[in-house]
N, C-alpha and C positions, 0 to 999 in steps of 0.2 A: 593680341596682335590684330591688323588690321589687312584685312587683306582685301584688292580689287579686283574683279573678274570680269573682261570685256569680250560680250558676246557679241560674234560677227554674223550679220541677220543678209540674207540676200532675197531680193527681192524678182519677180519673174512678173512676166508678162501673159502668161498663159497659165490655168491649171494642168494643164500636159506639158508645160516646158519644166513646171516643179515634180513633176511626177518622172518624167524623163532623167532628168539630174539627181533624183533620190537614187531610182533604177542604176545610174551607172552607180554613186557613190557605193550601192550594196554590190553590185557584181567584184567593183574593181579593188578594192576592202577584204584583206585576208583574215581582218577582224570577224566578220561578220560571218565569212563561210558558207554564204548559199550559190556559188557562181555551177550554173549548172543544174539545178534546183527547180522541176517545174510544178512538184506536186505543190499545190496551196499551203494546203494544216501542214507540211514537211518545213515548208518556207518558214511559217511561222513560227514556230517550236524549234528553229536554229535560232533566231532571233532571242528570245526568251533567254536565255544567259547574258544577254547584254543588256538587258531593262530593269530597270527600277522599281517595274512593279511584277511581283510575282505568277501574278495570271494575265500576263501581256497577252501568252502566248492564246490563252484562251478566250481573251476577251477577243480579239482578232480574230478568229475564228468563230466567234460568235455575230460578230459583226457581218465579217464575207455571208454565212446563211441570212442573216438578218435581209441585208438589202441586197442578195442573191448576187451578191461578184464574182461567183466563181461560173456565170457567163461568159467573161472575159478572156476565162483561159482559152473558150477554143476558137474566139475571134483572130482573122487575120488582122493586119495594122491597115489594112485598107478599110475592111469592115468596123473597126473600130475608129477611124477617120470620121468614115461616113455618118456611122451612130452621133458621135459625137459633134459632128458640124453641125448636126440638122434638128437635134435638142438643144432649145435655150429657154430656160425659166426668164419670161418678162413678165415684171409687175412692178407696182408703186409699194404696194403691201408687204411684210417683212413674213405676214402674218401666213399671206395668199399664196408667196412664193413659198415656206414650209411646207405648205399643205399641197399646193403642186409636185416640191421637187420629192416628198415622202413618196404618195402613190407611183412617181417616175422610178421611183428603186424599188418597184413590185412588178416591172418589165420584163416579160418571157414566164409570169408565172401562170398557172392554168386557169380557165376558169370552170368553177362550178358551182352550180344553180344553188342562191342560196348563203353560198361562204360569204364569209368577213374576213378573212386572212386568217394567220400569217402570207399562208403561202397560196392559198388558192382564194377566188374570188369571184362575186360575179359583179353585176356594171355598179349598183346600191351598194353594195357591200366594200369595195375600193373607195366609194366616198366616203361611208362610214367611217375606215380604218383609217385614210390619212388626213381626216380632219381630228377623231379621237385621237391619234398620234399627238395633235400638236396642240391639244388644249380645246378644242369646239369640241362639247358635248351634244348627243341627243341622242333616239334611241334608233335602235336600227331601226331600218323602215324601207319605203319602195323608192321606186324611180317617181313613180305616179306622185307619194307623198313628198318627196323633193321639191319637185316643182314646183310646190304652195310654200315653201319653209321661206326663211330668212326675207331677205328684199329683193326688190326686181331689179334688175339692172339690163339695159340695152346691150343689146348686140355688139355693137361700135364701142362700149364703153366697157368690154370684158376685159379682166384683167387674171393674172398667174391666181388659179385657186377657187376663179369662179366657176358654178357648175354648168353645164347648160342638160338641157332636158331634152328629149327626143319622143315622134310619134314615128318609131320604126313597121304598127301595127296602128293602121286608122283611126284605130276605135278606143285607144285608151296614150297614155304616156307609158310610154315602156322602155324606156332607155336614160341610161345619163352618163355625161362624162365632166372630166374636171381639166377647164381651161389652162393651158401652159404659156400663152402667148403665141406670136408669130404667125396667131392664124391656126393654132392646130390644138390639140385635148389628149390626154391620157384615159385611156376607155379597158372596162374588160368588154369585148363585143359579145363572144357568143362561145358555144362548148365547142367549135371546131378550132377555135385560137387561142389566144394568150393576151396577157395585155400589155397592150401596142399605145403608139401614139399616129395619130389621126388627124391628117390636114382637114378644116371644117369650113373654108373659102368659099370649096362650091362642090358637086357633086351630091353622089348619098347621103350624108348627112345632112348636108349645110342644107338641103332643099325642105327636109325632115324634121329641123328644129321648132321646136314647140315656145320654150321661155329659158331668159338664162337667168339666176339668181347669184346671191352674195350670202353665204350662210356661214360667216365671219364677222 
């Protein structure tokens, strides 16, 4: 026998408009059974009887640590707005934007002097990990030797992924971060933060910058 099966695909205008309409379909769904439900790993290991694959529920959960979402929980939706309007991965590169939006989901982790991830990092060390991520090898190294790597590329001509280099201390390059677009960089700065993202237009940095390269 022969059987047809026609699947209904909808189509959304926003990543939060798709994320919003999963949200209701799971609350309003007695299949499902999470309405009420705020712990994460709780979330996920209800879920896990309904999937096809055996370690749904852990793969999920390996993921939320992975790229740190369980940030989110204790965003308000205004704070989460906000977050979200004012990141946007721009680039031509399929390549640049990978490697931008990887480091972007190491947001709020600590840094320290030194690290390469997972979880913690300093400003070298974030470049390292989300360009390794996505295929661009080399070996760890500094801000200083960044600066010399791959190709030069203008200021005006930065795109999602490239890096730029900074003289935060006069006397040597001591800094790097990795261009997102829009004008701004994902950076680990310093052991009193976390890593953020950083308008580079004009101010501290932008006055600061050294060379920007392409090590893609």
């Amino acid at each position: 026998n022969e059987y047809t099966i026609y699947a209904k695909f909808r189509k959304y205008d926003t990543w939060t408009d798709s994320i919003n309409d999963r949200a209701e379909l799971l609350k309003k769904s007695s299949t499902y059974d999470v309405d009420g439900i705020t712990n994460a790993d709780e979330f996920a290991k209800r879920l896990e009887k309904w999937a096809t694959d055996i370690d749904y529920s852990e793969t999920l959960i390996k993921h939320m640590k992975k790229y740190d979402l369980y940030k989110f929980d204790t965003m308000t939706v205004e704070e989460f707005k906000e977050d979200s309007n004012n990141i946007m991965v721009s680039g031509d590169s399929e390549l640049g934007n990978a490697i931008a939006n990887s480091a972007l989901s190491k947001r709020g982790c600590h840094y320290v002097w030194g690290a390469s991830g997972p979880d913690t990092f300093d400003c070298s060390g974030l470049v390292w990990w989300a360009c390794n991520e996505n295929g661009v090898k080399f070996e760890r190294t500094t801000a200083s030797q960044l600066s010399k790597m791959g190709k030069s590329v203008k200021y005006e001509e930065l795109q999602a992924g490239d890096i730029i280099t900074f003289k935060t201390d006069p006397s040597y390059v001591s800094h790097v971060g990795i261009y997102i677009g829009n004008g701004q960089m994902v950076h680990a700065p310093n052991r009193t933060t976390v890593v953020k993202v950083q308008q580079i237009t004009s101010g501290y940095y932008y006055e600061r910058i050294y060379n920007c390269r392409r090590l893609y």
